[in-house]
C-alpha positions as CSV (number, residue, x, y, z in Angstrom):
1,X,77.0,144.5,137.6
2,X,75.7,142.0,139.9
3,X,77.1,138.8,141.3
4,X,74.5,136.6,139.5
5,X,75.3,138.5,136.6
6,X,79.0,138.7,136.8
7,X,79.1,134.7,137.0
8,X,77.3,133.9,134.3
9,X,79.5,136.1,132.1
10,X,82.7,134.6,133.7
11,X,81.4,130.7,134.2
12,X,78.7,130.1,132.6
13,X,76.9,129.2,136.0
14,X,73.8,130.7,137.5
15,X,71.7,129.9,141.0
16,X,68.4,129.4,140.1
17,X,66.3,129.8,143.8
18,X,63.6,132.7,142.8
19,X,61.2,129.5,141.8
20,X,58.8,129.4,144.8
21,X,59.8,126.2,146.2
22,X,62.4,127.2,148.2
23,X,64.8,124.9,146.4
24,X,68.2,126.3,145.4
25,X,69.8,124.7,141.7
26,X,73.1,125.6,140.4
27,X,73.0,125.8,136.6
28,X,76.6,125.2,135.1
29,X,77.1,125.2,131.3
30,X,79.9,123.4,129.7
31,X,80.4,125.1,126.3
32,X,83.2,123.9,123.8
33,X,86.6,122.4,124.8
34,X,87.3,121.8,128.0
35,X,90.9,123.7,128.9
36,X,93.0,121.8,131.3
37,X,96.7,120.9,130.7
38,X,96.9,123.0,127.4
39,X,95.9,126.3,126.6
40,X,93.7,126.5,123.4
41,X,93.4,129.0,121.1
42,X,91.8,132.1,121.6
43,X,89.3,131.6,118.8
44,X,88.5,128.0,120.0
45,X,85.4,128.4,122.7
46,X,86.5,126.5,125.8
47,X,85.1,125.7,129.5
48,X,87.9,126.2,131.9
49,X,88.9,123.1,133.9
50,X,90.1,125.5,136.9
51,X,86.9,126.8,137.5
52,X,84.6,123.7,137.0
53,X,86.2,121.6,139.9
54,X,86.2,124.6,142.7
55,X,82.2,124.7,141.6
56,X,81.2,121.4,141.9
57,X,83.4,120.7,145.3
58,X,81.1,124.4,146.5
59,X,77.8,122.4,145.1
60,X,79.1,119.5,147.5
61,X,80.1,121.0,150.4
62,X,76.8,123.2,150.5
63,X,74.7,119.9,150.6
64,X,86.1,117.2,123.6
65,X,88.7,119.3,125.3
66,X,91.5,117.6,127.6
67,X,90.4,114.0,128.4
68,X,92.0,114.3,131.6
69,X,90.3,116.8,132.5
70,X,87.0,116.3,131.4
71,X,87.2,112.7,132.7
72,X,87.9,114.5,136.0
73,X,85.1,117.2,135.9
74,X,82.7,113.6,135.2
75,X,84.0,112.4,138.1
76,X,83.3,115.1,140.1
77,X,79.8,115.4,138.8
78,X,79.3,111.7,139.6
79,X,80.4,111.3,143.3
80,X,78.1,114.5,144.6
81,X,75.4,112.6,146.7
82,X,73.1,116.0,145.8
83,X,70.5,115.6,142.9
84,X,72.2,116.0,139.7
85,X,70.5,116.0,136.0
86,X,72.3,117.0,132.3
87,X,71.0,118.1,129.5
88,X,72.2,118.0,125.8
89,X,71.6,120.8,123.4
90,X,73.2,121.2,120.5
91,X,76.3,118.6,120.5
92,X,77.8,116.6,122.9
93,X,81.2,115.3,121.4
94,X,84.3,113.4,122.9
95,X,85.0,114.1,126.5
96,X,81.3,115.4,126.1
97,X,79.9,112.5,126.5
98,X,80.9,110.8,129.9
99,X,80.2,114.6,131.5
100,X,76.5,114.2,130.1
101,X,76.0,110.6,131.5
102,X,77.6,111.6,134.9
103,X,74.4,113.1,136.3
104,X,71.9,111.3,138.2
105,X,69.0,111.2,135.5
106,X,70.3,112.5,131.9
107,X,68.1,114.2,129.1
108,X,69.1,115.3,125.5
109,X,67.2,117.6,123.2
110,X,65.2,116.1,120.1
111,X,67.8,117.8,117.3
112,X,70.5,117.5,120.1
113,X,73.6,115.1,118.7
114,X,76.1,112.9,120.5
115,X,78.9,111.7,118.6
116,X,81.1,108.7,120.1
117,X,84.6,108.2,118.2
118,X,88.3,107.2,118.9
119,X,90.9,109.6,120.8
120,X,92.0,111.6,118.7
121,X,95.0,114.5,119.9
122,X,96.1,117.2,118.3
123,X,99.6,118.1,117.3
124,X,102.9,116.3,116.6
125,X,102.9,112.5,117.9
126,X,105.1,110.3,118.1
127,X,104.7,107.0,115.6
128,X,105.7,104.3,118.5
129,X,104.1,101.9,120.1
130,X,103.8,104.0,123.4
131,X,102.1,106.4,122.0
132,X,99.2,103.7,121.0
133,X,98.8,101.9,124.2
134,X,98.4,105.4,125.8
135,X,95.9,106.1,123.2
136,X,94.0,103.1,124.5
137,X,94.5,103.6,128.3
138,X,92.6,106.9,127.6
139,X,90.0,105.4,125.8
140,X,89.5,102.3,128.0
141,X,88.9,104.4,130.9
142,X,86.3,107.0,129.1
143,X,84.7,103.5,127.6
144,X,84.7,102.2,130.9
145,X,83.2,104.9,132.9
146,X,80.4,105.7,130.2
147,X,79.4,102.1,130.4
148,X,79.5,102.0,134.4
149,X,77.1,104.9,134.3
150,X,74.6,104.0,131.5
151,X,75.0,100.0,131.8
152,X,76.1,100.0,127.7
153,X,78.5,97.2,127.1
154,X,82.0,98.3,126.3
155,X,81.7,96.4,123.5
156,X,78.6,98.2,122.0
157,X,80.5,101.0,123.0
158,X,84.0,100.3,120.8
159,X,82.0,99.7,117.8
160,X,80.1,103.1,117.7
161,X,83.5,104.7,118.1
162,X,85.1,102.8,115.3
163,X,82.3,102.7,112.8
164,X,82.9,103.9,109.5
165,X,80.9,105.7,106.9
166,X,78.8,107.9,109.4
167,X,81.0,110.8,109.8
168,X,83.2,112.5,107.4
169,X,87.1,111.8,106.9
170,X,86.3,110.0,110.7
171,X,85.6,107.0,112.3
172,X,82.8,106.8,114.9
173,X,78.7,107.2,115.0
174,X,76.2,110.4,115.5
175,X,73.3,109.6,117.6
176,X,70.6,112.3,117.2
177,X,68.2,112.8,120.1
178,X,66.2,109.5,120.6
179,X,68.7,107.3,119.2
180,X,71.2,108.4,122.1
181,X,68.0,107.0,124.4
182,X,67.4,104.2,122.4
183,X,71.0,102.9,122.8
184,X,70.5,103.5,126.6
185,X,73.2,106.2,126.7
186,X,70.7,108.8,127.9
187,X,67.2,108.3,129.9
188,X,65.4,110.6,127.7
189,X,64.1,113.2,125.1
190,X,63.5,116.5,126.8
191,X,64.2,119.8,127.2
192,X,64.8,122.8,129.7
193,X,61.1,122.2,131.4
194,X,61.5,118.2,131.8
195,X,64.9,119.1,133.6
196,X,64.5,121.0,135.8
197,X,61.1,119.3,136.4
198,X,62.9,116.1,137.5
199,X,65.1,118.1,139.6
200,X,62.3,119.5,141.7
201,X,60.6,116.4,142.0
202,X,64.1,114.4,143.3
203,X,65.0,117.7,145.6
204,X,61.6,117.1,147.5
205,X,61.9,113.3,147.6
206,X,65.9,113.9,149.3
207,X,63.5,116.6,151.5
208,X,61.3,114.2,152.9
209,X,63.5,111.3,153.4
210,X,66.1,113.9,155.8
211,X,63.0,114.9,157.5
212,X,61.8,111.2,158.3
213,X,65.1,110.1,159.2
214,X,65.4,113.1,162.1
């Protein structure tokens, strides 16, 4: 088995670089939970926290899941001063959604969904008043760094999260394909093609302004 073909099994990532252009693109999935502090179960699909970071940092230096974690991994995605796009197929839940609005431009599929709610965590918890204001430290920092990177208003943002009657036995609001663009979450409708399109495009504008500076 090959190394391209061994990562993709292992980490969902890929180099793309047999394109013509010379230009070299890591593609890195994030699938399900992401598994940080916790170990899920092993019929719950999850992206590993361990193994996004080291990636990223590599992209770097080469010039829904734990909230922690996933809030970290948006981080990450956010401070890399290379090109950097996300795309949204399928769903983009939870912790989902600051990791899709931490790239540089940001696309989601036409049946593609985002769904904004509260923090929600799984398990036994502890009815005190603790346990509520660190409910809302998580959620004021997730709020805070989706509207630093979109320009939403944390206020528009609260009341998606807390809306009633759009989702089932939940609070919160499902925003499918243009209405995520509409509400200036994401930049635009696209898929695969426009991606990766863009991604050229911003690769050979970085080019040229490293060659005019030397």
């Amino acid at each position: 088995m090959n190394t391209q073909l061994e990562s993709l099994l292992e980490l969902g990532e890929v180099l793309l670089e047999n394109n013509g252009t010379g230009h070299h693109i890591l593609f890195l999935s994030v699938i399900g939970e992401i598994e940080g502090h916790h170990l899920s179960s092993d019929r719950i699909k999850t992206t590993k926290y361990e193994h996004l970071l080291p990636l990223l940092t590599q992209v770097q230096d080469n010039q829904g899941g734990d909230c922690s974690c996933g809030l970290a991994a948006a981080e990450m995605i956010a401070s890399i001063k290379k090109p950097t796009v996300s795309l949204v197929i399928g769903d983009s839940h939870s912790i989902g959604v600051p990791l899709s609005v931490a790239a540089d431009r940001t696309f989601i599929a036409p049946t593609a969904t985002m769904i904004l709610h509260p923090v929600r965590l799984n398990g036994t918890i502890i009815g005190a008043p603790q346990t509520f204001e660190y409910f809302r430290l998580i959620q004021d920092r997730i709020v805070t760094f989706v509207e630093a990177h979109t320009g939403v208003a944390k206020s528009r943002l609260e009341r998606m999260m807390i809306r009633q009657g759009m989702m089932v036995k939940d609070l919160g609001t499902i925003l499918v394909g243009k209405m995520a663009v509409e509400e200036g979450i994401i930049d635009e409708v696209g898929g695969v093609s426009e991606a990766l399109f863009w991604l050229h495009q911003e690769i050979e504008r970085s080019r040229k302004k490293r060659q005019e500076k030397k």
